[in-house]
FIZA-496015 format. One record per residue: residue number from 1; z, y, x of N, C-alpha, C in turn. Coordinates in Angstrom, 1 decimal. Layout:
NODE/num/n.up/n.north/n.east/ca.up/ca.north/ca.east/c.up/c.north/c.east
NODE/NUM/Z/Y/X/Z/Y/X/Z/Y/X;
...
***
This chain:
NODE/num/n.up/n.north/n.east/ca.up/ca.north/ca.east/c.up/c.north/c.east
NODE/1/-15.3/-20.8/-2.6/-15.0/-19.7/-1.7/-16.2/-19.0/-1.3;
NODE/2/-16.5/-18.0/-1.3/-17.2/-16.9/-1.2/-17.5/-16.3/0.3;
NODE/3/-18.3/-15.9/1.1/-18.0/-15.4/2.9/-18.4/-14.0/2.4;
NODE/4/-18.1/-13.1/3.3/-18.8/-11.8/3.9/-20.1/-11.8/4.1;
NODE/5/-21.0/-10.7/3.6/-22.3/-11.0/4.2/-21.5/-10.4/5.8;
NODE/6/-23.3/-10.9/6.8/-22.6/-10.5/7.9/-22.2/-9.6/8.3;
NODE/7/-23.1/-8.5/8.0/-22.9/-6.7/8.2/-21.6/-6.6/7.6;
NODE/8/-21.0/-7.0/6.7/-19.1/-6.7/6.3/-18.3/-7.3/8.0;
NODE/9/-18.7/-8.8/7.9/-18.1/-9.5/8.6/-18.0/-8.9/10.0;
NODE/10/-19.4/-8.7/10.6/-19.3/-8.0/11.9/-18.3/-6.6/12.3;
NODE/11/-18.2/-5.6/10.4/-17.9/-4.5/11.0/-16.3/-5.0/10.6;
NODE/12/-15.7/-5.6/10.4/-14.5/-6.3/10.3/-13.8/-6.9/11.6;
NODE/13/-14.9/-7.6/12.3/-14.2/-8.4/13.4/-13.0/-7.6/14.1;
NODE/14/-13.6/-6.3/14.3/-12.8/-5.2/15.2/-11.5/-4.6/15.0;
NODE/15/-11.6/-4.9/13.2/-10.4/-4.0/12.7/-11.3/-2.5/11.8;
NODE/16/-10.4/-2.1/11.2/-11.2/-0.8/10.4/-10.3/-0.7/10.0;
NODE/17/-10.2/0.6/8.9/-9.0/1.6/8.0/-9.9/1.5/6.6;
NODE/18/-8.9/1.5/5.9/-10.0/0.7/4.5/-9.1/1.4/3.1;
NODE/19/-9.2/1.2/1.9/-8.6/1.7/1.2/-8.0/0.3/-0.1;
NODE/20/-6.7/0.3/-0.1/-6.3/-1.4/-0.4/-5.5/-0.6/-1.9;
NODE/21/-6.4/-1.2/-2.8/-6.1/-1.0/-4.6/-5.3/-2.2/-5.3;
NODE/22/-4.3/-1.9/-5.5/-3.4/-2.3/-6.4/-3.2/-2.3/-7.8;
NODE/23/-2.7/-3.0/-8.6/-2.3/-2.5/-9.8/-0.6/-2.8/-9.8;
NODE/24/0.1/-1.7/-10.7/0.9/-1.6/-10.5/1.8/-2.6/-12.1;
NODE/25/3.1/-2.5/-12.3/3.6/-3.2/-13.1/3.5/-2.7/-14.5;
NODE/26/3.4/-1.3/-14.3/3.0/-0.3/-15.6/1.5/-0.4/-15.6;
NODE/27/0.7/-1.3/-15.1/-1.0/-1.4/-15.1/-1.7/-0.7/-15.1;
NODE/28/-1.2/0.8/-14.0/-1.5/1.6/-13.3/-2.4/1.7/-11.9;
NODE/29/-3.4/2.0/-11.7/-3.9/1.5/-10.0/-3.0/2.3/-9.1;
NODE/30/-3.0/1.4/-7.7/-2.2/2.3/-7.0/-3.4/1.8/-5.6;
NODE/31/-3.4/3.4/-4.9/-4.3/3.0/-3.4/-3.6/3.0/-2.8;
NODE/32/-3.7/2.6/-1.5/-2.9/2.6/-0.3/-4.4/2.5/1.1;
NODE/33/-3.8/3.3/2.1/-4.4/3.1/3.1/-4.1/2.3/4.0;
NODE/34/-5.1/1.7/4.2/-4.7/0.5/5.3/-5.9/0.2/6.4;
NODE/35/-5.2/-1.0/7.5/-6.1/-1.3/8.4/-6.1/-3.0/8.1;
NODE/36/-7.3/-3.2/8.0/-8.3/-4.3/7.8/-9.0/-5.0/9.1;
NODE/37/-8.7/-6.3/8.9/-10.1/-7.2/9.6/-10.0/-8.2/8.9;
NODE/38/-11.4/-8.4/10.3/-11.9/-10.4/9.2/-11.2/-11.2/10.5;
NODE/39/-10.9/-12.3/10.4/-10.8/-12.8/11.6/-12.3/-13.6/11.3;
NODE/40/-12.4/-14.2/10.5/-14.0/-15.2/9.7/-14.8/-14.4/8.5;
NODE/41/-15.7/-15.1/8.1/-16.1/-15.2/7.0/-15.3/-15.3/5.6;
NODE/42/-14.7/-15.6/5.6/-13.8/-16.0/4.4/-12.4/-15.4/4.3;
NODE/43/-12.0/-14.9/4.8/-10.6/-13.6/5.0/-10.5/-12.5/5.4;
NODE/44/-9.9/-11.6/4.8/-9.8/-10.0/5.6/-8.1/-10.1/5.0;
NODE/45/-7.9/-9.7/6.6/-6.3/-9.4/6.3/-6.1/-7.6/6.9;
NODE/46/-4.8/-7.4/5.8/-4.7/-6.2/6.2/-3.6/-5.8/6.3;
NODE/47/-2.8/-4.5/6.3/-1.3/-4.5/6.2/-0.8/-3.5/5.4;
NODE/48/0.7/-3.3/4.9/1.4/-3.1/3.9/2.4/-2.2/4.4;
NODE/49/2.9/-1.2/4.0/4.0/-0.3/4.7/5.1/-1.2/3.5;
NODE/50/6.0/-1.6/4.2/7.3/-2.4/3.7/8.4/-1.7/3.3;
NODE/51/8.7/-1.8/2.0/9.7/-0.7/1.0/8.4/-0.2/0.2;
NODE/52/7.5/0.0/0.2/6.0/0.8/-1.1/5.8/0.3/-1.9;
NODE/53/5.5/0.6/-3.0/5.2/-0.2/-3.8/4.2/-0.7/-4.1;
NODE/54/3.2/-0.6/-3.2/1.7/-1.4/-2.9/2.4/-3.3/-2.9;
NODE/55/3.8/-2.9/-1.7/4.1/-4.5/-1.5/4.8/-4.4/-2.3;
NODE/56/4.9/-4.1/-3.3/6.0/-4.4/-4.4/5.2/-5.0/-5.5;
NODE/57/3.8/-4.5/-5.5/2.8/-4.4/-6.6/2.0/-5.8/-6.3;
NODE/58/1.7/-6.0/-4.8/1.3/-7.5/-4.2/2.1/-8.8/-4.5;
NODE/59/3.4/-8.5/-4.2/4.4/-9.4/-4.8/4.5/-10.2/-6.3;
NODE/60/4.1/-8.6/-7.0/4.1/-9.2/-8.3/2.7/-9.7/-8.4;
NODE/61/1.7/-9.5/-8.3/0.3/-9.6/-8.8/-0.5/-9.9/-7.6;
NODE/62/-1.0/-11.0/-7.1/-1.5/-11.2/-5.7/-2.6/-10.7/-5.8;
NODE/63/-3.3/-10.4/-7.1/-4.9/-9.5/-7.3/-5.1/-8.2/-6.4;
NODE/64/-5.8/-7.6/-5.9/-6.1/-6.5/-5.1/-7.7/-6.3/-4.9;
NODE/65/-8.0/-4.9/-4.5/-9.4/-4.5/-4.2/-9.3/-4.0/-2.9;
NODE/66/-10.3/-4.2/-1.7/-10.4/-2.9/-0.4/-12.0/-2.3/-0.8;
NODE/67/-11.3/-1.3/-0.7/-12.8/-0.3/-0.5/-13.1/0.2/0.8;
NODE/68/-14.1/-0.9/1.4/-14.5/-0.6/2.5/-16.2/0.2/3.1;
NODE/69/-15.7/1.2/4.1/-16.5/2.5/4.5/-16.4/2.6/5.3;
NODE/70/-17.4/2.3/6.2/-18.0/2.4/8.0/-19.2/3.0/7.7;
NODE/71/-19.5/3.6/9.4/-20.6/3.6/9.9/-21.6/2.9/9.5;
NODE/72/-23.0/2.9/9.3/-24.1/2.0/9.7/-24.0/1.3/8.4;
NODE/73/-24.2/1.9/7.5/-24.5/1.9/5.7/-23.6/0.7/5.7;
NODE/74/-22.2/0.6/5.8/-21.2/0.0/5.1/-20.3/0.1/3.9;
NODE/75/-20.7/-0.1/2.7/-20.1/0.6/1.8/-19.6/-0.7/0.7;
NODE/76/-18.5/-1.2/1.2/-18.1/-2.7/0.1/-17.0/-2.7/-0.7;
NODE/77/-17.1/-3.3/-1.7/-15.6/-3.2/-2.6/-15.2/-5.1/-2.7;
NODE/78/-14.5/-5.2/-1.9/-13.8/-6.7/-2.3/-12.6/-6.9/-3.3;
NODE/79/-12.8/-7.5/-3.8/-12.2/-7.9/-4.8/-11.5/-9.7/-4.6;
NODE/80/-10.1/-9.9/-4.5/-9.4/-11.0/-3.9/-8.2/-11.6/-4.2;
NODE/81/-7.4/-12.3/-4.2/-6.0/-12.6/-4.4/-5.8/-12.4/-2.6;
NODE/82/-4.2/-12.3/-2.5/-3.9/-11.8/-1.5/-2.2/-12.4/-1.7;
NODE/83/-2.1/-13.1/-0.2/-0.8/-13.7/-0.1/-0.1/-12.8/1.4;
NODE/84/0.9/-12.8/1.5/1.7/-12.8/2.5/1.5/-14.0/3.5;
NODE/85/1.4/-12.9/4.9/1.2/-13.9/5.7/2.2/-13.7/7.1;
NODE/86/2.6/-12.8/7.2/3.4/-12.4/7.8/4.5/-11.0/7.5;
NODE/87/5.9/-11.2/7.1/6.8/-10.2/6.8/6.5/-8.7/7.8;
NODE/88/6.6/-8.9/9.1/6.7/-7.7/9.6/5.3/-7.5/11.0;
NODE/89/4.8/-7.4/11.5/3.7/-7.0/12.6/4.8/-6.3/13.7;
NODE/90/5.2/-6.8/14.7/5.8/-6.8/15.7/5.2/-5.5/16.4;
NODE/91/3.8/-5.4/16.7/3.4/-4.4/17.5/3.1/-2.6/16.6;
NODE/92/3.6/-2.7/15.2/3.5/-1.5/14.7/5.1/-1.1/15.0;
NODE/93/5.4/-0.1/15.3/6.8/0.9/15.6/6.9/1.3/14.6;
NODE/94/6.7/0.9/13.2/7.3/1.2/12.0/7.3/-0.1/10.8;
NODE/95/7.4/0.1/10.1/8.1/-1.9/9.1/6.6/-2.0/8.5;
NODE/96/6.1/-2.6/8.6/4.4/-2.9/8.2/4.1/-4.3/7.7;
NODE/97/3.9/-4.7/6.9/3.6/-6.8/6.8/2.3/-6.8/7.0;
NODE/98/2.1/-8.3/7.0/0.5/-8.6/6.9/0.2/-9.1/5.8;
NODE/99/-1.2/-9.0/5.3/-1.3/-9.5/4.1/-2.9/-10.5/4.4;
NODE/100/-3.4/-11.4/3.6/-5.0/-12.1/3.6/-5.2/-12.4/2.4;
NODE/101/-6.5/-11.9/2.2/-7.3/-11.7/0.9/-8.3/-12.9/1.4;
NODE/102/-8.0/-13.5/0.0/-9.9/-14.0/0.3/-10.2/-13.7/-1.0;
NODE/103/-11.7/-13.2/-0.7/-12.3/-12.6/-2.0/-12.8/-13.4/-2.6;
NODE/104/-12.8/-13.1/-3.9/-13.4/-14.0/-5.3/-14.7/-13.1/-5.7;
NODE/105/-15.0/-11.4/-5.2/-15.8/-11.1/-5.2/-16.4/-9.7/-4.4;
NODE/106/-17.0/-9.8/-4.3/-17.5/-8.8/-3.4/-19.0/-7.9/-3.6;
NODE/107/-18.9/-6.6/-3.6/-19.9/-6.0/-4.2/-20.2/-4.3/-3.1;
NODE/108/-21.6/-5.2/-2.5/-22.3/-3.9/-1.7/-22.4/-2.4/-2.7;
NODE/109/-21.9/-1.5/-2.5/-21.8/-0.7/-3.1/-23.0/1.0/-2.2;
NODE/110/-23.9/0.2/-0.9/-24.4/1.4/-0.3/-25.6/1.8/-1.4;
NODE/111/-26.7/2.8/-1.3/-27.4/3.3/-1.8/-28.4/3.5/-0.4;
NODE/112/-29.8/3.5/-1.1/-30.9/3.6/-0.3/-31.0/5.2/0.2;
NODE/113/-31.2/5.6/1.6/-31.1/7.0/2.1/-30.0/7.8/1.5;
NODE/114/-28.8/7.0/1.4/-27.7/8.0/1.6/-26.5/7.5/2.4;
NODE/115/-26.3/8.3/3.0/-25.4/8.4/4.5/-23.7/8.4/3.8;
NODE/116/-22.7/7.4/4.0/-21.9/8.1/3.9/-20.7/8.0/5.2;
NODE/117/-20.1/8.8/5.2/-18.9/9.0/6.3/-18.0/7.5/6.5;
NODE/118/-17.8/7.1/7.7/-16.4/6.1/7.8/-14.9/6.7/7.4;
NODE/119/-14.6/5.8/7.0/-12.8/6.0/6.8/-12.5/5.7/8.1;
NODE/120/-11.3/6.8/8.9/-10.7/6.8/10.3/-9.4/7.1/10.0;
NODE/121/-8.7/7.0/11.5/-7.7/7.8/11.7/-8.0/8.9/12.5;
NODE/122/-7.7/10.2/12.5/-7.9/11.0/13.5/-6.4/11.6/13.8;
NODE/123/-5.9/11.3/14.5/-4.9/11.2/15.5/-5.0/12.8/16.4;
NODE/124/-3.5/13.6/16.5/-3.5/14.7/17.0/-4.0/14.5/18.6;
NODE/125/-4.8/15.4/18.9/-5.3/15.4/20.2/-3.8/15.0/21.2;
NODE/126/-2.7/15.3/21.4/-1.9/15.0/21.9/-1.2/13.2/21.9;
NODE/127/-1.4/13.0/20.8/-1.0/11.6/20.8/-1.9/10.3/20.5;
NODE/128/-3.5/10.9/20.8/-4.4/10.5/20.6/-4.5/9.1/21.5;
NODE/129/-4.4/9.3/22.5/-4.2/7.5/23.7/-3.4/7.0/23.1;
NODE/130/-2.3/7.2/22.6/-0.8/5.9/22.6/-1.3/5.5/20.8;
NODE/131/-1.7/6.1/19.7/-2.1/6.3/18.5/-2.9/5.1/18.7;
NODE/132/-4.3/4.8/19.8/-5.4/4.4/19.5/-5.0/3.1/20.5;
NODE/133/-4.0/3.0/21.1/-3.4/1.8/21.6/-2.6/1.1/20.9;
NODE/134/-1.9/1.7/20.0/-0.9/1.5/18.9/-2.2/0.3/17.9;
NODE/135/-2.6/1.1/17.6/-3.8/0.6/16.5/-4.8/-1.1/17.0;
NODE/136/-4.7/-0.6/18.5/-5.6/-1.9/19.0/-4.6/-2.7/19.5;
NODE/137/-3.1/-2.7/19.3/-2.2/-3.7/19.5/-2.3/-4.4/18.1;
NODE/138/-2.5/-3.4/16.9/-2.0/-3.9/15.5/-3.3/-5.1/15.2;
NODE/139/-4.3/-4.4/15.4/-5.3/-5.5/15.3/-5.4/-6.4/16.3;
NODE/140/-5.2/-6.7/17.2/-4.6/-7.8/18.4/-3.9/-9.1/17.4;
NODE/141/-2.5/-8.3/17.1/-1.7/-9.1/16.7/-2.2/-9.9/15.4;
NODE/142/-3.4/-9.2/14.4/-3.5/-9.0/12.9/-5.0/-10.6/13.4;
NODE/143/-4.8/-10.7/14.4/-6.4/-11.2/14.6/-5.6/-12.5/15.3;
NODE/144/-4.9/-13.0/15.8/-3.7/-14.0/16.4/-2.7/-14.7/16.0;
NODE/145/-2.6/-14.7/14.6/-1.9/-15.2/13.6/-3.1/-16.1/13.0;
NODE/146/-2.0/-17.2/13.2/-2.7/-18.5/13.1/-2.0/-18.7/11.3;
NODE/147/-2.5/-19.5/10.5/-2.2/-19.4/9.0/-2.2/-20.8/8.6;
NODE/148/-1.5/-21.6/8.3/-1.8/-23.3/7.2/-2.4/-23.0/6.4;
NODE/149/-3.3/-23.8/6.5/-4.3/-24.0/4.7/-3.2/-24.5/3.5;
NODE/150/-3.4/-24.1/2.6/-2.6/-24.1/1.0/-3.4/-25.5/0.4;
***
């Protein structure tokens, strides 16, 4: 089993928006946007809109990639099997599962003196509080799920 260097791990602890690669049954990639953390070194779980066929694509094929993009020269591609860990996230107000990857590989993908942008949500100035509460409930929850070893 493989860890996070720390700079992944740290910018994970908190939660982030990440980009969760699929392949599909026609051996197609399929992206999906998602929100990511680590709770450790050794897992990043993230979540699934329920009915897509990202979770339809997980189901069949537990393989997946996150392409992860922060602040502060974070630029990583994990590469993982990925199980169900919980059907639905209670604190999202729409049908959402959880999922945990642990990676088999992982690959810094920053470049020396180039800057690039984080992946966010930017939320309409009006529903910008309840949006950014919403989000720090989902990672609350995503970080409090307790898991049996296999």
């Amino acid at each position: 089993m493989i860890e996070l260097p720390e700079k992944l791990a740290h910018f994970l602890s908190e939660g982030a928006p990440a980009l969760l690669l699929t392949v599909g049954r026609d051996g197609f990639p399929n992206t999906a946007y998602t929100w990511t953390l680590a709770p450790d070194t050794k897992r990043i779980r993230f979540t699934v809109d329920q009915g897509k066929r990202t979770l339809a694509n997980l189901r069949h094929n537990d393989t997946s990639a996150l392409q992860i993009v922060g602040s502060g020269d974070v630029l990583y591609l994990v590469k993982g099997h990925s199980q169900l860990i919980k059907e639905r996230i209670e604190a999202a107000p729409f049908l959402i599962a959880m999922m945990e990857m642990v990676p088999v590989e992982i690959k810094d993908q920053s470049w020396a003196d180039v800057v690039v942008e984080p992946l966010c949500y930017k939320w309409p100035e009006a529903q910008r509080e309840e949006k950014l509460l919403m989000e720090n409930t989902i990672y609350t929850e995503m970080l409090s799920v307790e898991v049996m070893e296999k």
